[in-house]
Each structure stands twice: as C-alpha cells, then as structure tokens.
N, C-alpha and C positions, 0 to 999 in steps of 0.2 A: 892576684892569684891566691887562693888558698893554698892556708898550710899545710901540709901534709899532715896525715892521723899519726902517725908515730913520733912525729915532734909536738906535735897538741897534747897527745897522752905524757909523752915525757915532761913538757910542761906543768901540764897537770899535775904528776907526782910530785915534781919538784917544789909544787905550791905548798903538795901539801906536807910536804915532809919539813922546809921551814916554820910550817905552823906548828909542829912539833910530833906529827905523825910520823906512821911506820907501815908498812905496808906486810901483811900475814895472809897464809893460806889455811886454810881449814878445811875439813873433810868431811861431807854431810852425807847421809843415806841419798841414795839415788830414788826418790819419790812414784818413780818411770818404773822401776823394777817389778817383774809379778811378783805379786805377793807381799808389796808394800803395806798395801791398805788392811790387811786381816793381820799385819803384825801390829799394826797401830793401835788396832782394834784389842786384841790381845793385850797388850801392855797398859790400855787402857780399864781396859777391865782389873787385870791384878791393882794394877793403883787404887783403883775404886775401893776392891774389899780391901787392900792393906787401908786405905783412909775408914770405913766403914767398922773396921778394927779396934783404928786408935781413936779414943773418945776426946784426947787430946788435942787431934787433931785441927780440928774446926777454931779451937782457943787461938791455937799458932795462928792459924789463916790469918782470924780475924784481928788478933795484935798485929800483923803481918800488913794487912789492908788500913789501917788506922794510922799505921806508921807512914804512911807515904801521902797522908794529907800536905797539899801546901808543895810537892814535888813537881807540878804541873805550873806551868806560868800563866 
C-alpha cells in the first residue's frame, strides 16, 4: 500500500532539514495580476536609462561576468 502524501512530505522535510536545511516562505508579485507585464516593462525601462547613464556601469558588469569563470562544474 502506499504511503500516504502527508507522511512522504513529512519525510521529506525531515531529510531535508538533517541535511542541514530550513524551510522559508517568501513573497513574490503575483505574475497573474493585470497589469503585471507593463509594470515590468516600466521598471525595465528606467534600469535601462539609469544603466545608459552610468558610464560605469558596463565596467562593473563585466568585472561582475569575469569573476564567476570556473563557478560552473
């Protein structure tokens, strides 16, 4: 007979919480919402010209991108 889903799950957790996990909730924009996608859009944009602004910016990037050679297995 299988085991019931809320002793699986609880198993579960409990694997993983010996492995030295912890279990957290978080709070994310509801993606479903009208008017999700033209605020993305919007935020996108400002980033744009704040990046477009700072001449700096692209420097960071790319020390940014160079630093994480070798992070990949």
């Amino acid at each position: 007979m299988a085991t019931p889903v809320n002793q699986r799950v609880q198993k579960h957790r409990e694997a993983l919480r010996m492995a030295g996990l912890r279990p957290v909730q978080i709070w994310v924009p509801d993606t479903r919402r009208p008017g999700f996608q033209e605020e993305c859009r919007r935020q996108c944009r400002l980033v744009a010209q704040a990046d477009s602004a700072d001449a700096t910016i692209q420097q960071f990037m790319d020390a940014a991108l160079a630093d994480v050679d070798g992070w990949t297995v």
